[in-house]
C-alpha positions as CSV (number, residue, x, y, z in Angstrom):
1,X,2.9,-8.3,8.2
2,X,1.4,-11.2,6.4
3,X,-2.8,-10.5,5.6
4,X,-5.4,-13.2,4.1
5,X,-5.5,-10.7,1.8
6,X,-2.3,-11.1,-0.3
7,X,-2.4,-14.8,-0.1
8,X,-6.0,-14.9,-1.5
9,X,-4.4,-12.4,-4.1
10,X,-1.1,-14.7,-4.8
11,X,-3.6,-18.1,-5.3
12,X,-5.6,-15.9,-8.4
13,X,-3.0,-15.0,-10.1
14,X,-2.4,-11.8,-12.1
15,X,-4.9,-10.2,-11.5
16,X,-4.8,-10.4,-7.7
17,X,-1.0,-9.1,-8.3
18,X,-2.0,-6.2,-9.9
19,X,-4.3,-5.3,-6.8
20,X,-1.7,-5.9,-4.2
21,X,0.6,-3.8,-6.2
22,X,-2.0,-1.0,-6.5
23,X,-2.6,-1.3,-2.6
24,X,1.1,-0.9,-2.2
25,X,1.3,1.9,-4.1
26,X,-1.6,3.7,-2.3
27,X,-0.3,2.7,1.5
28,X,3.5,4.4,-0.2
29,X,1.3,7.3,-1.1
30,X,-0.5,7.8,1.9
31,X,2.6,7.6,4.1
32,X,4.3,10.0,1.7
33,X,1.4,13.0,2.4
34,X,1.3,12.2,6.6
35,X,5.5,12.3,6.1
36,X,5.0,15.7,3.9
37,X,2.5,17.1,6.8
38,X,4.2,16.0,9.9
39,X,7.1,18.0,8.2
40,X,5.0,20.8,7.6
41,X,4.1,21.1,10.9
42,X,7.4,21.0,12.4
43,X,8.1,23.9,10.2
């Protein structure tokens, strides 16, 4: 699970924290809509 990314992110400092919180969110969103459609589907 550990990327180059987040480390790179932890040595700047804030700012880098505020990015890998924003790409969480995203990835939290996207799974959200492909969980929402699969269910769709089914239905």
């Amino acid at each position: 699970m550990s990327k180059p990314r987040s480390c790179q992110a932890k040595q700047r400092g804030g700012g880098g924290l505020g990015r890998v919180l924003r790409e969480h969110r995203a990835r939290l969103y996207i799974i959200r809509r492909c969980v929402a459609m699969l269910l769709c589907h089914h239905d």
